[in-house]
C-alpha positions in Angstrom: -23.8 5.3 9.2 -25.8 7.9 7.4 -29.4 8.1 7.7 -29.2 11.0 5.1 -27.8 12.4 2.0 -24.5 13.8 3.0 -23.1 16.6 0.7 -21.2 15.8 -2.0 -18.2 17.3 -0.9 -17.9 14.8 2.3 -17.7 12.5 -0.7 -15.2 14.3 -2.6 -13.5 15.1 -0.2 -12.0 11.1 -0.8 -11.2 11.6 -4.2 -7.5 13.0 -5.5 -6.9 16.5 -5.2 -7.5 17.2 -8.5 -10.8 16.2 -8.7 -13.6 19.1 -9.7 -16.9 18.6 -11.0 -17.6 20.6 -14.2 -20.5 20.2 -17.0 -22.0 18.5 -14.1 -19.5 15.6 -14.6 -16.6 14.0 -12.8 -12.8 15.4 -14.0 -9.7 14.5 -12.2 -6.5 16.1 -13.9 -8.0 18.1 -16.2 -9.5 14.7 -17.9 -13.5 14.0 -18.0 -13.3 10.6 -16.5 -16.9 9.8 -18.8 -14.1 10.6 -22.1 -11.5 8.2 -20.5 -14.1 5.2 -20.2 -15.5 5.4 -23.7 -11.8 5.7 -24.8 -10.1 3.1 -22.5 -12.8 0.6 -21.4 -14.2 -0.2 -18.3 -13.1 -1.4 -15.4 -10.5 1.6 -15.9 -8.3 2.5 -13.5 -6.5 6.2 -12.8 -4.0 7.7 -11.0 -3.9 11.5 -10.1 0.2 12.4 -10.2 -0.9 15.8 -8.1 -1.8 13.1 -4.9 1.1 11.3 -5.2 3.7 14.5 -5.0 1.3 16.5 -2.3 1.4 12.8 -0.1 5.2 12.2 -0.5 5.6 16.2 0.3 3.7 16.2 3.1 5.7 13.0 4.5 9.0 14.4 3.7 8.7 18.0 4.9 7.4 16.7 8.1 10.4 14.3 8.4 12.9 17.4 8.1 10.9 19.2 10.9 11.0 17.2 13.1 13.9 14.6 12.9 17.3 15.9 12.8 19.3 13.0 11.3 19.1 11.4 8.4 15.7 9.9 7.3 13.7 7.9 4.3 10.4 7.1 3.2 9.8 3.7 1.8 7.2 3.3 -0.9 5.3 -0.2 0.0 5.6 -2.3 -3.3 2.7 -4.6 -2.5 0.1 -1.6 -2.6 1.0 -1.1 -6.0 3.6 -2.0 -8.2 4.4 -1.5 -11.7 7.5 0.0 -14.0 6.1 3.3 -14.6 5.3 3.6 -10.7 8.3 2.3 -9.9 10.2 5.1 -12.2 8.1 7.9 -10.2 9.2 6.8 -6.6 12.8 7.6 -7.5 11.7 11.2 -8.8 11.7 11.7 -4.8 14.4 9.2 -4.2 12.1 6.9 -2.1 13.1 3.1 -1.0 10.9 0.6 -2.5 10.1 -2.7 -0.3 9.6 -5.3 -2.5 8.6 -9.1 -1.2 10.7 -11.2 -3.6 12.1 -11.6 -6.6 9.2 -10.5 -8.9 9.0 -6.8 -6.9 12.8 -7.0 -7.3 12.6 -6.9 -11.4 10.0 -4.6 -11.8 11.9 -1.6 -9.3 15.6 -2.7 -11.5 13.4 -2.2 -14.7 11.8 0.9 -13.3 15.2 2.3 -12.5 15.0 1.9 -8.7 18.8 1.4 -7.9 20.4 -1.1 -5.6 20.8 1.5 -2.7 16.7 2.2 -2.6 15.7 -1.4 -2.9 14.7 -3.2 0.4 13.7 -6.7 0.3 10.8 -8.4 3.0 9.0 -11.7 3.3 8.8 -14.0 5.8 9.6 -17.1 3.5 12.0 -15.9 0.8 13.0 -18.4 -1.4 16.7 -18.8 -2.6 15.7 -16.9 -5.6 14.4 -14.4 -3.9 17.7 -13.9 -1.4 19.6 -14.5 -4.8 18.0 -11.2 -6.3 18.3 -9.7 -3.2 22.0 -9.8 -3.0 22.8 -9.1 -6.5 19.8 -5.8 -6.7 19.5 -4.8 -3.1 20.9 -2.7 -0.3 18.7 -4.2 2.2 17.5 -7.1 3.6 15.0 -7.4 6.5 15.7 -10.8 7.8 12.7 -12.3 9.3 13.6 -15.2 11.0 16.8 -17.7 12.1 16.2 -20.1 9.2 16.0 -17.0 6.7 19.5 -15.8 8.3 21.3 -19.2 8.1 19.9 -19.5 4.6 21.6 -16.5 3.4 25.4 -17.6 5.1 25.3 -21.1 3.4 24.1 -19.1 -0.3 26.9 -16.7 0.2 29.6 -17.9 2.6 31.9 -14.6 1.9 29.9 -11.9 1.8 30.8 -9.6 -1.3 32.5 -6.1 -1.0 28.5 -4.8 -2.2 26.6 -6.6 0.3 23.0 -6.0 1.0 22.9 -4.5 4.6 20.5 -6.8 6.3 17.8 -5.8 9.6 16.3 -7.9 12.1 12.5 -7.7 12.0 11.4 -7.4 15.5 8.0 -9.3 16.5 6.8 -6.5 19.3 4.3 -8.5 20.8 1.3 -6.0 20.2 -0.6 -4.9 17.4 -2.3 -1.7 16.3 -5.9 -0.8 16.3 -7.4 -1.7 12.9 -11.0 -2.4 11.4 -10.1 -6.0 10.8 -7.7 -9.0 12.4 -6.3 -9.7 8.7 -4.5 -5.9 8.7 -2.6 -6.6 12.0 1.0 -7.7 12.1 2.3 -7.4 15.7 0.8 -9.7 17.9 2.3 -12.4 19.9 1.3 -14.8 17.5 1.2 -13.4 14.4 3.6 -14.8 11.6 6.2 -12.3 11.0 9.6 -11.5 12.7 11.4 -12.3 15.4 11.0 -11.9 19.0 13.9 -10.8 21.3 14.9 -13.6 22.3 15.3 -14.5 18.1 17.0 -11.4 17.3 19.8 -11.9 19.8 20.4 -15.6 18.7 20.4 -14.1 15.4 23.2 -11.3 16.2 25.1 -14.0 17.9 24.8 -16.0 14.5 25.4 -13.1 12.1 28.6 -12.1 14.4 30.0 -15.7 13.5 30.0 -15.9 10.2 30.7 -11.6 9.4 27.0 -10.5 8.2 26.5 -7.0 8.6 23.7 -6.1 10.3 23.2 -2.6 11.0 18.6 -2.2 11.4 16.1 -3.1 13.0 12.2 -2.7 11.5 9.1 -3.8 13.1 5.5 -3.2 11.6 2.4 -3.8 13.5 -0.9 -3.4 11.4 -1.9 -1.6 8.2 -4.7 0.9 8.1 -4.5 2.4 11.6 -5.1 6.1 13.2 -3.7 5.7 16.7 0.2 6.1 16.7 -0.1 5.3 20.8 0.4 1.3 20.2 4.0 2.8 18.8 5.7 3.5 21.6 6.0 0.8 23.4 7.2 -1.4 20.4 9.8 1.9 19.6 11.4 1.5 23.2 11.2 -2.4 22.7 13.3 -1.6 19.3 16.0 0.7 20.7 16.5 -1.4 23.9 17.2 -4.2 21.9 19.5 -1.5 19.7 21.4 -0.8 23.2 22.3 -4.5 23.7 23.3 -5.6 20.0 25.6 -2.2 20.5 24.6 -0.3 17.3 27.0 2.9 16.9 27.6 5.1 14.5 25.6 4.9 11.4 22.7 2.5 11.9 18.8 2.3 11.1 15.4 2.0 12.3 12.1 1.4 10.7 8.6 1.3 13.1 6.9 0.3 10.2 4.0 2.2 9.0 0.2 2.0 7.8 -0.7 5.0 8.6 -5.1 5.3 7.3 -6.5 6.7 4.8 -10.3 7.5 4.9 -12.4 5.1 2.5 -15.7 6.4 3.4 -17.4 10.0 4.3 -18.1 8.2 8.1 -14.0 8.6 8.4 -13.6 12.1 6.8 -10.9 13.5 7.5 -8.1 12.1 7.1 -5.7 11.8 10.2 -2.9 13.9 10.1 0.7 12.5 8.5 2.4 15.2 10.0 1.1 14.2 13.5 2.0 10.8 13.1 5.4 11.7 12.0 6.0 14.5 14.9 4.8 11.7 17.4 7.3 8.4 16.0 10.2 11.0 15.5 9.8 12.5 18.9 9.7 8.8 20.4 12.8 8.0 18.7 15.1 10.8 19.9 14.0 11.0 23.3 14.5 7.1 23.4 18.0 7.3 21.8 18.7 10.4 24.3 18.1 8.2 27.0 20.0 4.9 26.0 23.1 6.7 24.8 22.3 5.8 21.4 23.1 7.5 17.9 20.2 8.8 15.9 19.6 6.4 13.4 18.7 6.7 10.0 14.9 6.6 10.4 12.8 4.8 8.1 8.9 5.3 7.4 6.5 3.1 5.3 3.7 5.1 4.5 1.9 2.4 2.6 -1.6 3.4 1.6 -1.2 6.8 2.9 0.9 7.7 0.0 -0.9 5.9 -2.8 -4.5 5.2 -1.6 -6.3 8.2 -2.4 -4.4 9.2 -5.4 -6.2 5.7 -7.2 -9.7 6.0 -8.9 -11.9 2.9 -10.0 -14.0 3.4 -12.3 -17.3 0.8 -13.6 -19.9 0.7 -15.8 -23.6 -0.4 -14.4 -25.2 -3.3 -16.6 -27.9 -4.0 -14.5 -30.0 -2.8 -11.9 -31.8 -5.6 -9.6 -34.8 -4.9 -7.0 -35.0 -7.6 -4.3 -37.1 -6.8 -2.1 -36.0 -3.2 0.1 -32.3 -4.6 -1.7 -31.3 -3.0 -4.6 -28.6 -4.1 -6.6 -25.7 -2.4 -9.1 -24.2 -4.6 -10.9 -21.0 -3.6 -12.6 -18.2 -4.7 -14.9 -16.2 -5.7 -11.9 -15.4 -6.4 -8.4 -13.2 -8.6 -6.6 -11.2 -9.7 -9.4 -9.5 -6.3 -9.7 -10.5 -5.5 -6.4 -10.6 -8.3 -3.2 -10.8 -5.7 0.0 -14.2 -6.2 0.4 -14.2 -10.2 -0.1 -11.0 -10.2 2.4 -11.6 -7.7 5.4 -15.0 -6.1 4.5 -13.4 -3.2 3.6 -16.2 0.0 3.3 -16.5 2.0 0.3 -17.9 5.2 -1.2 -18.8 6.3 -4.5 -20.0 8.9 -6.5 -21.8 8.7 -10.3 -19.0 9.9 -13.2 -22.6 12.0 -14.9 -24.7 14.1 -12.4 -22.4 13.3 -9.2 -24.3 16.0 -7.6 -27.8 14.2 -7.9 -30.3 13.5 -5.1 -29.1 10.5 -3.3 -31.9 8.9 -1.6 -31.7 5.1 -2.4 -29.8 2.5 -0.2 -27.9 0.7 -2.8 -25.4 -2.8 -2.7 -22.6 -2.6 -6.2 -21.7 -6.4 -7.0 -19.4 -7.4 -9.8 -19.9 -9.8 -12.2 -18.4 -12.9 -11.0 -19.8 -16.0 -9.7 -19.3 -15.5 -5.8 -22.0 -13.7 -3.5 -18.6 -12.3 -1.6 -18.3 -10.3 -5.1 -19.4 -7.2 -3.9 -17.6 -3.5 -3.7 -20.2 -1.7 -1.7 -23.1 -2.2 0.6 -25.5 -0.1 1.8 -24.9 3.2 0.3 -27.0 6.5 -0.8 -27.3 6.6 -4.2 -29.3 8.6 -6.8 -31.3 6.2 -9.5 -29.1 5.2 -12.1 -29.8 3.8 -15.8 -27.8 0.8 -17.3 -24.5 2.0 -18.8 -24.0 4.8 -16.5 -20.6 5.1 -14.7 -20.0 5.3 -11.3 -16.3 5.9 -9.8 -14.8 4.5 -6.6 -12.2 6.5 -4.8 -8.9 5.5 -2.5 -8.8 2.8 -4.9 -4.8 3.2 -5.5 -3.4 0.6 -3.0 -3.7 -2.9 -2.5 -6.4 -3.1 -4.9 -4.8 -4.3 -8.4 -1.3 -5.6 -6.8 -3.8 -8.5 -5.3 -6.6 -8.9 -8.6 -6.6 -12.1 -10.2 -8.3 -13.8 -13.4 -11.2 -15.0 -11.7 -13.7 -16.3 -13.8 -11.4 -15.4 -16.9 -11.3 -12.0 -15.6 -8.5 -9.7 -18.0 -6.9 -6.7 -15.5 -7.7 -3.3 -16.1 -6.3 -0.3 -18.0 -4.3 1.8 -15.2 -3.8 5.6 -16.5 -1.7 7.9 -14.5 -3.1 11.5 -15.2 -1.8 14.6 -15.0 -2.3 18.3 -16.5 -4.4 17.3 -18.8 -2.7 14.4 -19.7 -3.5 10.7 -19.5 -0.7 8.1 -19.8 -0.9 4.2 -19.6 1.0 2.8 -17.2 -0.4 -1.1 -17.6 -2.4 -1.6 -20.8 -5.6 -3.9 -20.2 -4.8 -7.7 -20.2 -6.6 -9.4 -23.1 -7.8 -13.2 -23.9 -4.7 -13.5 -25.3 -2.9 -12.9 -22.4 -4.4 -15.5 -20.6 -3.9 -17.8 -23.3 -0.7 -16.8 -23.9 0.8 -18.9 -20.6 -0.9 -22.1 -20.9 0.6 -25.3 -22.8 -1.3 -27.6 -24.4 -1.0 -32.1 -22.4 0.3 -33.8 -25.7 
């Protein structure tokens, strides 16, 4: 922790790269983010289009340095999902995971086609395998029941038939800040372990289901690839005794960190992490005999996270004590990190960013839990009611898990670029929310 201002450009440094600060003001794209607040509302959330192409550049080129066969990115769904995004992943002819049937519809209305569309979960419903079959190319199966489901909805597999994978459970997680971001462990709820995944190949051999992958993921939000490679060699020997030839494919999941606060600056290299799985892969197929795969990568917050911009109001300002409060116009309703996993934060104000901080401020949100906070603990200059203050790496897994708390109505979400600003999700109204409910009589 800092016992002193840092500079602002250790903060800045988090925000997209388009970010400059002129007329001693916040812009990202061209766009005063002061003009966008009076004009949209707040909470108001942007996108910066120049961080999204730099971050899917950076994974791609790496991927053609330094894996010779075919390879994919996969944009996560969950992080952030809506039409207009979903339309922009296919301008670099990225998969899309989506977990179920509502994921599903928004990629087919956003153009993703069949071919990019890979379905997760580790309790799909029918009408989630249903929409899988009929939008998909690929289904990662997590479990027996899932599989058996599948071969009693759709005895005869169609000519266009989803491929499906085998999510492998590798038995060890990675490194991350908080239990909740882990997926890999011995008893952790998704996938299969070995012993699964061959009862499963036995099971998909009898009744003609083509599997031809294998994907397992083992935490969100780490900077250590080394838990990797023992969970890549776990993969490829299971690969070796199912007997995959030929064209097949292989997905070591992703999760890859993004720095949230100046304490984390800088980032950890993508390309590294890329050099290091792809390496692992090749000499691992070299020495089972196997065919390269098609290698799959799930970037997940590394691709969206910093592009994403939060931006609030401050309608109060609360001494308690050595405590000093913000509050703001939200919080955990459009943004649960902290409330979950006690996520860490930074921030900078929209007006004067470059001001002396040298007050230890907490930002709470207006709803009625004390876990309704966004920040603890941070430098800040002295602030007035109504100024704005902006949150970076708020672009994934921030508004695909807000909520109506408390009657809360979602925010605006602008995607900016060259000067431009264009709404991707207008701002939910009352109506909205009344919209859905039905009256007893």
């Amino acid at each position: 922790m800092h016992n002193s201002p840092v500079p602002i450009s250790d903060r800045l440094a988090l925000f997209p790269d388009s970010t400059r600060v002129q007329q001693d003001a916040l812009f990202i794209a061209g766009q005063d983010l002061g003009s966008l607040a009076d004009r949209y509302g707040t909470p108001l959330y942007v996108y910066d289009r120049l961080t999204l192409e730099a971050a899917a550049a950076d994974y791609q080129s790496a991927l053609r340095k330094y894996y010779p066969a075919p390879s994919h990115i996969t944009y996560a769904g969950k992080a952030f999902l809506c039409k207009a995004i979903a339309e922009w992943t296919q301008t670099h002819d990225l998969f899309v995971d989506c977990t179920g049937e509502g994921e599903i519809a928004i990629a087919v209305a956003g153009g993703v086609p069949p071919q990019n569309i890979l379905v997760h979960g580790v309790n799909k419903s029918i009408s989630d395998l249903q929409a899988a079959v009929q939008y998909a190319g690929t289904i990662v199966v997590d479990n027996t029941a899932e599989l058996q489901r599948i071969h009693n909805l759709f005895p005869n597999p169609e000519l266009r038939f989803p491929g499906l994978w085998f999510r492998l459970l590798p038995g060890v997680a990675v490194s991350t800040h908080h239990s909740h971001t882990q997926t890999g462990q011995y008893d952790s709820k998704f996938g299969m372990t070995r012993e699964e995944i061959m009862q499963a190949v036995q099971m998909s051999k009898s009744v003609n289901l083509p599997v031809n992958g294998i994907h397992f993921h083992q935490g969100s939000n780490f900077r250590d690839p080394e838990p990797l490679i023992p969970a890549i060699d776990m993969a490829l020997d299971l690969a070796k005794e199912i007997s995959f030839r030929g064209e097949w494919h292989f997905c070591p999941g992703g999760g890859w960190s993004v720095a949230y606060h100046e304490d984390e600056v800088p980032n950890p290299s993508i390309e590294s992490y890329v050099r290091g799985i792809a390496e692992a892969v090749i000499e691992g197929c070299h020495q089972r005999g196997l065919d390269l795969p098609h290698l799959h990568l799930e970037p997940g917050r590394s691709l969206i996270g910093r592009a994403g911009v939060a931006i609030y109001r401050v309608g109060a300002v609360k001494q308690r004590g050595d405590k000093t409060w913000w509050l703001v116009d939200g919080g955990m309703a459009d943004n649960p990190r902290h409330a979950l996993y006690g996520a860490r934060y930074s921030c900078l104000t929209v007006a004067g960013p470059g001001r002396e901080r040298n007050e230890r401020v907490s930002i709470g949100g207006p709803y009625c839990e004390s876990g309704d906070v966004l920040i603890e603990d941070l430098l800040m200059p002295k602030v007035e009611e109504g100024e704005l203050v902006a949150i970076p790496v708020a672009g994934a897994y921030q508004l695909s898990m807000s909520s109506n708390y408390n009657g809360a109505r979602r925010p605006e979400v602008l995607m900016l670029e060259a000067g431009r600003a264009t709404s991707m999700i207008r701002r939910e109204t009352t109506d909205d929310l009344l919209r859905r409910d039905l009256p007893l009589g």
